[in-house]
C-alpha positions as CSV (number, residue, x, y, z in Angstrom):
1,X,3.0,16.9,19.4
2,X,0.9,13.9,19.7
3,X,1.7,10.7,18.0
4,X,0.7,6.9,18.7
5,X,3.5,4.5,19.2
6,X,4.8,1.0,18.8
7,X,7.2,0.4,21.6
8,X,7.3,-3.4,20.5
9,X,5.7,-5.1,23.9
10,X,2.5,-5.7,22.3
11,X,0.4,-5.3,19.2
12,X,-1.1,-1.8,20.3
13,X,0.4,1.4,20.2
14,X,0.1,3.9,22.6
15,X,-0.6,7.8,22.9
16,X,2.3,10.1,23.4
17,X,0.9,13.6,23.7
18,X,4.3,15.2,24.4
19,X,6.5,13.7,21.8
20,X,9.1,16.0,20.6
21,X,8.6,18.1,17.4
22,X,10.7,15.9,14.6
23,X,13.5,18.7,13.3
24,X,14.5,18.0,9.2
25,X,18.0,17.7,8.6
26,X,19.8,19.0,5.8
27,X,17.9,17.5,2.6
28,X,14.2,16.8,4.9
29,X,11.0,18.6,5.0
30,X,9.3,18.8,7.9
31,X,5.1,17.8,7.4
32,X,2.5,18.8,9.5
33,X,0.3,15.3,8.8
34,X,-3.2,15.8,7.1
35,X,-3.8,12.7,6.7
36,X,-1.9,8.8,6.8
37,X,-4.1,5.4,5.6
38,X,-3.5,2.6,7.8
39,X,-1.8,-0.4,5.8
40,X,-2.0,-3.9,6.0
41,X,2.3,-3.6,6.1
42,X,1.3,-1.7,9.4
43,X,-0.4,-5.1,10.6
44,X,2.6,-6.8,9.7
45,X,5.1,-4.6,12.4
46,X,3.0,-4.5,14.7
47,X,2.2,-8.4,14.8
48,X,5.7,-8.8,14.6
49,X,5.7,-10.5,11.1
50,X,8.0,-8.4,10.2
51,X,11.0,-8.1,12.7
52,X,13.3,-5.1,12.1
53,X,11.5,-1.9,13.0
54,X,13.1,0.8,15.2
55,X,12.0,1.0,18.3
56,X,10.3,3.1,19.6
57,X,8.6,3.6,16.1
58,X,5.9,5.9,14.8
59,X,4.0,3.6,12.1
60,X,2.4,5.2,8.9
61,X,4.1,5.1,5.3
62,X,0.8,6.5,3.6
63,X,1.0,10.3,4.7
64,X,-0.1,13.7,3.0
65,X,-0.1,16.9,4.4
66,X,1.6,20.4,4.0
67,X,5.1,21.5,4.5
68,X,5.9,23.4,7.5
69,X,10.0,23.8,7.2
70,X,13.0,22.7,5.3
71,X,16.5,21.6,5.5
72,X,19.2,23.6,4.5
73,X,19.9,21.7,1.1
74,X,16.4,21.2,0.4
75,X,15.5,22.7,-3.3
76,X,12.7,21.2,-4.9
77,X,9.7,21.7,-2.1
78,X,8.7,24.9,-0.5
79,X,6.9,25.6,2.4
80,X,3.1,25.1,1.9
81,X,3.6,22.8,-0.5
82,X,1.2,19.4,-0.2
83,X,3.1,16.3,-0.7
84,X,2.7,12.9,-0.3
85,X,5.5,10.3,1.2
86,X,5.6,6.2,0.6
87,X,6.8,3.3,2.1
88,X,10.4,3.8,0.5
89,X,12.4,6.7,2.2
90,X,15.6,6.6,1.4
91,X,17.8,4.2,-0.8
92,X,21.6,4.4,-1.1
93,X,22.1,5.8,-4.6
94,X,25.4,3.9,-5.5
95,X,24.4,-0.2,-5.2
96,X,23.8,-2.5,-8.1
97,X,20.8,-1.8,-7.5
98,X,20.1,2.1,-7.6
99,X,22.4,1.9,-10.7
100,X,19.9,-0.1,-12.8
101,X,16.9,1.6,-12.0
102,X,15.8,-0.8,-9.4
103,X,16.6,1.4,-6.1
104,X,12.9,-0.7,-4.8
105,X,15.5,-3.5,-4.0
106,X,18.5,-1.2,-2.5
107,X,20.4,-3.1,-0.3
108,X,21.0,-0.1,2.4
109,X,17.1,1.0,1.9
110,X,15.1,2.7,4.7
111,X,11.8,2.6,4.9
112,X,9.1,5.2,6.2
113,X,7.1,3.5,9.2
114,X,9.8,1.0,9.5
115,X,13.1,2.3,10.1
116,X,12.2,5.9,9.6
117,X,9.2,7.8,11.6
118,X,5.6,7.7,9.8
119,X,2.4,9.3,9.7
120,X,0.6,8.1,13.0
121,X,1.8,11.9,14.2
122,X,0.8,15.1,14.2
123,X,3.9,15.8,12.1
124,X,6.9,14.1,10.1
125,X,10.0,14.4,8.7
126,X,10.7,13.4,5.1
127,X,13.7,13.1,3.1
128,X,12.9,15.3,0.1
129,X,13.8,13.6,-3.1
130,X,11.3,10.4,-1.5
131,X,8.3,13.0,-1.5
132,X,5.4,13.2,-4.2
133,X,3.3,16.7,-5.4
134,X,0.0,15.5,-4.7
135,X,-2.5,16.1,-7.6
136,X,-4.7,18.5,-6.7
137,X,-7.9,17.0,-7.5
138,X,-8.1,14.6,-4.5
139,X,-8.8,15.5,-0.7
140,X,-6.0,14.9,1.7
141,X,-7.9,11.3,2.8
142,X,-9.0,10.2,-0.6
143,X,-5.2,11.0,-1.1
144,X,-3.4,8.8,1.3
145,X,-4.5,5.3,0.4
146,X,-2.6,6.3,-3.1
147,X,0.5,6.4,-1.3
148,X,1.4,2.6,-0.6
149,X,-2.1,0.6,-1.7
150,X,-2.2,2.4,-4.9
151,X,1.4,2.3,-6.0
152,X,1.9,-1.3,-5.0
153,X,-1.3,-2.5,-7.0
154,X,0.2,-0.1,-9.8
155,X,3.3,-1.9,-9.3
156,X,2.0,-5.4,-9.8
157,X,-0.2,-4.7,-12.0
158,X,2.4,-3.4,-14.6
159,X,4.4,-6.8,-13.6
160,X,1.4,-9.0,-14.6
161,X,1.7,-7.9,-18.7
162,X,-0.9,-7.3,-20.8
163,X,-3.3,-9.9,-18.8
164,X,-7.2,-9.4,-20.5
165,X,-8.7,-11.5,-17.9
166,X,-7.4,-9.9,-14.3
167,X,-8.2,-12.2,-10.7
168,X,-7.8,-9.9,-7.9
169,X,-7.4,-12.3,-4.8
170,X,-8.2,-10.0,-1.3
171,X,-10.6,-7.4,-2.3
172,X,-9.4,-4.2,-0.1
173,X,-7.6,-1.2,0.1
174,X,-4.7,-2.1,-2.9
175,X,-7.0,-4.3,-5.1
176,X,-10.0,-1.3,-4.8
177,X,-7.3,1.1,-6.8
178,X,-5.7,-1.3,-8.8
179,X,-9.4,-2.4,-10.0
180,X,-10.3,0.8,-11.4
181,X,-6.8,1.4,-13.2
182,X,-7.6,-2.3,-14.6
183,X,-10.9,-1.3,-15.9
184,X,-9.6,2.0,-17.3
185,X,-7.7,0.2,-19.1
186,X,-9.8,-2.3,-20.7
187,X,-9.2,-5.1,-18.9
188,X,-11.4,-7.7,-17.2
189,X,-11.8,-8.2,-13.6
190,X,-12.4,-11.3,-11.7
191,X,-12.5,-10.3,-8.2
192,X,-11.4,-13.3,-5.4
193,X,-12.8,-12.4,-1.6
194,X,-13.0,-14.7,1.3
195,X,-15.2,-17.3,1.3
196,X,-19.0,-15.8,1.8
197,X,-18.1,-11.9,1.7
198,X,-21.5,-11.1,-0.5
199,X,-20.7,-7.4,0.8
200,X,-17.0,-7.2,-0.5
201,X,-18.2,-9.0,-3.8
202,X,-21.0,-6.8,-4.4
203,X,-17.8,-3.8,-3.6
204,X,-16.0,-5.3,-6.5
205,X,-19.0,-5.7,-8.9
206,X,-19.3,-1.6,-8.5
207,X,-15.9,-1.2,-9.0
208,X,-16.1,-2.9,-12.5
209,X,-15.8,-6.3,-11.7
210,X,-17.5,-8.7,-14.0
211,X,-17.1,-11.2,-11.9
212,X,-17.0,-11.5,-8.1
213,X,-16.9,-14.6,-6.1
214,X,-15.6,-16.8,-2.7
215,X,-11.5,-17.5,-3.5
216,X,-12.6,-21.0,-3.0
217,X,-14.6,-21.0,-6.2
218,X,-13.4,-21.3,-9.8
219,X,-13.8,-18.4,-11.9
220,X,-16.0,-18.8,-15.2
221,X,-13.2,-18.3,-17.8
222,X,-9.5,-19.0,-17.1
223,X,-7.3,-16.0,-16.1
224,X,-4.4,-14.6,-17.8
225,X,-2.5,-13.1,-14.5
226,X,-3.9,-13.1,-10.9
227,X,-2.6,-10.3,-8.0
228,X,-2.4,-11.4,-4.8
229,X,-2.9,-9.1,-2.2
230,X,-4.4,-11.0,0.9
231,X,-1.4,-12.4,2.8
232,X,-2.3,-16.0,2.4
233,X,0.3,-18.5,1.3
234,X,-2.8,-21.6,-0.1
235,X,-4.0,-18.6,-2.6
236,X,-0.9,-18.9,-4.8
237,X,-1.3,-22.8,-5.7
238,X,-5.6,-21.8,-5.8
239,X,-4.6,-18.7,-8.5
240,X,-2.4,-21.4,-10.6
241,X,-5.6,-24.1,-11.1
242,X,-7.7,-20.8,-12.1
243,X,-4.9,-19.8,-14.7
244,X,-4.5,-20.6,-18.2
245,X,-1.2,-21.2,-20.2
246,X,1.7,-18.5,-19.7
247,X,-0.1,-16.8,-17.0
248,X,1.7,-15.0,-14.2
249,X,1.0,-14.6,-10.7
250,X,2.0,-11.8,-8.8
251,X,2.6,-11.6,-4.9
252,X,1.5,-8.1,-4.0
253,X,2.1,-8.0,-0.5
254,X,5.3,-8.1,1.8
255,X,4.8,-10.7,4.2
256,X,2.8,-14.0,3.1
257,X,2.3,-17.2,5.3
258,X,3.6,-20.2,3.4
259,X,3.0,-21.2,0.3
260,X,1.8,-25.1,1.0
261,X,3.6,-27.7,-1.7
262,X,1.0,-28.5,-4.9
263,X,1.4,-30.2,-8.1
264,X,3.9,-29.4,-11.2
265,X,1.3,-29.7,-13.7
266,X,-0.7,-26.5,-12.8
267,X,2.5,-24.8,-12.7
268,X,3.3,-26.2,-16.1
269,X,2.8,-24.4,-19.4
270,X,5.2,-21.3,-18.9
271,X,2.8,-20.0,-15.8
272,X,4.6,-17.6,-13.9
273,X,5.0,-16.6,-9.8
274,X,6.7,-13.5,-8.5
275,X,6.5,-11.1,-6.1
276,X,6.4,-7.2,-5.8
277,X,8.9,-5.5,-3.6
278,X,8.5,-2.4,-2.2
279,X,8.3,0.6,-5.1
280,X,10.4,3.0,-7.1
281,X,10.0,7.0,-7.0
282,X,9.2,6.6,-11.4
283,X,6.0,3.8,-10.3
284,X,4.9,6.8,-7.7
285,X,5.3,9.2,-11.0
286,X,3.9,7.3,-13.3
287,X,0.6,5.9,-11.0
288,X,-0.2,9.5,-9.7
289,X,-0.2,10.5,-13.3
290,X,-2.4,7.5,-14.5
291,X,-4.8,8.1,-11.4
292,X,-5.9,11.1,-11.9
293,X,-6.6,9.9,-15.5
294,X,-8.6,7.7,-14.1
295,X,-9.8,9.3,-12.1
296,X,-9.3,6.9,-9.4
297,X,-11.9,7.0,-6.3
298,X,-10.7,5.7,-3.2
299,X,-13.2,4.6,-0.5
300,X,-12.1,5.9,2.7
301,X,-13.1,5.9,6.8
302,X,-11.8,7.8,8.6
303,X,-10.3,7.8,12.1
304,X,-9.3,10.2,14.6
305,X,-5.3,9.5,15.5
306,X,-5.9,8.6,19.2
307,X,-8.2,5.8,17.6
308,X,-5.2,4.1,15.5
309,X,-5.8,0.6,17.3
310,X,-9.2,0.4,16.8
311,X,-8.6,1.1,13.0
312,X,-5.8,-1.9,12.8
313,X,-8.4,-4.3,15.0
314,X,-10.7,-3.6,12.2
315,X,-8.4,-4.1,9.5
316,X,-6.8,-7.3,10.7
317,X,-10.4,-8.6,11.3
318,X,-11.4,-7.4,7.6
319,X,-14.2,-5.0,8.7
320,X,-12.8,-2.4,6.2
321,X,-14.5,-1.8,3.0
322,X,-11.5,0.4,1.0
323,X,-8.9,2.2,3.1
324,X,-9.1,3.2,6.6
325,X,-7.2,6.8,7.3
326,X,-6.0,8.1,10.6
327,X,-6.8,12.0,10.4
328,X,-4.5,13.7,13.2
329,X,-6.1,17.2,13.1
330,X,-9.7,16.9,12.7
331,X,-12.7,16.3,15.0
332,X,-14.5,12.9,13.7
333,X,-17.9,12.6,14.6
């Protein structure tokens, strides 16, 4: 099969066209890959921000396609069946952790594109009780970005409370989703993009934003919880002054650069900072469930699989609007 690989001696990956054909063990399912969305996280291997992958490693923790064999203890999935696997892909069962219904912070956890083979391949393995039915009213592409960008902003927006006014800092592929889910459910959106991004403002307007504007710039009414998703550390103090008493600011992403030191007083007054980690299997329940409520739209380009790189140049140079999806079986034009 083909798949494109990070053998960790530079920040591209390169084409194998003869990689073996990944065999499931006893409680996997083998995927033939429809589709995987290319995620910032993916940036963060590769770049070598975050420093424990495998190696050699097949990136890609936002996959859907169709199951093509199972293990011998596999019982819930069935040949055929469409399903979607996440970042999380196996946790340990028995820590602390697991126990309380936190298994997002297992201590043994493995994690798909990280320490287990992703999507960047023709086909995948996947340990079954990590994989999610994917509702049938979205396409195998408008499907993928669900997977890691939908369920993290899911995630971070059920940590920020009941927040009426919302800033989204780093308009993209997470804060696209979490802004409709926001605006289903009543709430208002004050969308943050870098500084002179008229075309990812005007993105977040039409995604129900009433209010869009440089993260440099004061928003016109103080917020009641911010989500960071762009991975800059001088965003947390800049969410703080544009928050009101009691507010809570959440860290969406998984690798920030530092936080720089800033005053007490605009912490003051019960405000709030905390992070996301990861997710667990009941957030992927409960956000596929609330998407197709929704019903979400994700805004999707595509890429054939041989043309990974190009999609992570564009993506760590912000010259994607939405999601960017690697498609391993199709033609492109």
């Amino acid at each position: 099969m083909r798949a494109m690989v990070f053998d960790g001696t530079s920040a591209s990956l390169r084409l194998d066209a003869n990689k073996p054909m990944p065999v499931p063990g006893p409680h996997e399912v083998q995927i033939r890959v429809h589709a995987c969305g290319v995620c910032r996280t993916d940036l963060h291997v590769v770049d070598r921000e975050l420093t424990e992958p495998k190696l050699p490693l097949v990136p890609g923790h936002e996959i859907v396609g169709s199951v093509t064999a199972v293990g011998s203890a596999v019982n819930t999935i069935h040949i055929g069946d469409r399903v979607g696997v996440p970042w999380l892909g196996w946790t340990c069962g028995i820590c602390p952790y697991c126990r309380s219904g936190r298994e997002n912070l297992c201590d043994r956890a493995r994690f798909t594109g990280y320490q287990i083979d992703g999507g960047y391949a023709e086909y995948t393995v996947a340990d079954e009780r990590f994989c999610f039915p994917i509702p049938a009213g979205f396409s195998d592409v408008a499907a993928a970005p669900l997977l890691c960008a939908g369920l993290i902003g899911y995630r971070a927006l059920r940590l920020a409370g009941e927040a009426e006014r919302l800033g989204l800092y780093g308009f993209g592929a997470a804060a696209h989703i979490a802004a409709q889910v926001a605006a289903f459910r009543g709430q208002k959106i004050y969308a943050f993009t870098k500084p002179g991004d008229t075309q990812g403002q005007e993105f977040a307007r039409g995604l129900g934003a009433v209010w869009a504007g440089g993260s440099d710039t004061a928003p016109p009414e103080q917020l009641d919880a911010a989500l960071i998703f762009a991975p800059v550390g001088s965003l947390v103090p800049a969410a703080l002054a544009a928050s009101g008493k009691g507010a809570t600011i959440v860290c969406a992403g998984i690798h920030m650069s530092d936080i720089p030191s800033f005053p007490y007083r605009i912490l003051w007054e019960e405000r709030i900072i905390r992070s996301v980690a990861n997710l667990t299997r009941q957030d992927g329940e409960e956000f596929l469930a609330i998407a197709t409520q929704v019903p979400v739209r994700t805004t999707t380009e595509a890429f054939k699989l041989a043309d990974a790189n190009e999609a992570l140049t564009r993506l760590r140079d912000g010259r994607i609007e939405g999601a960017a999806v690697l498609v391993p079986d199709a033609a492109i034009a």
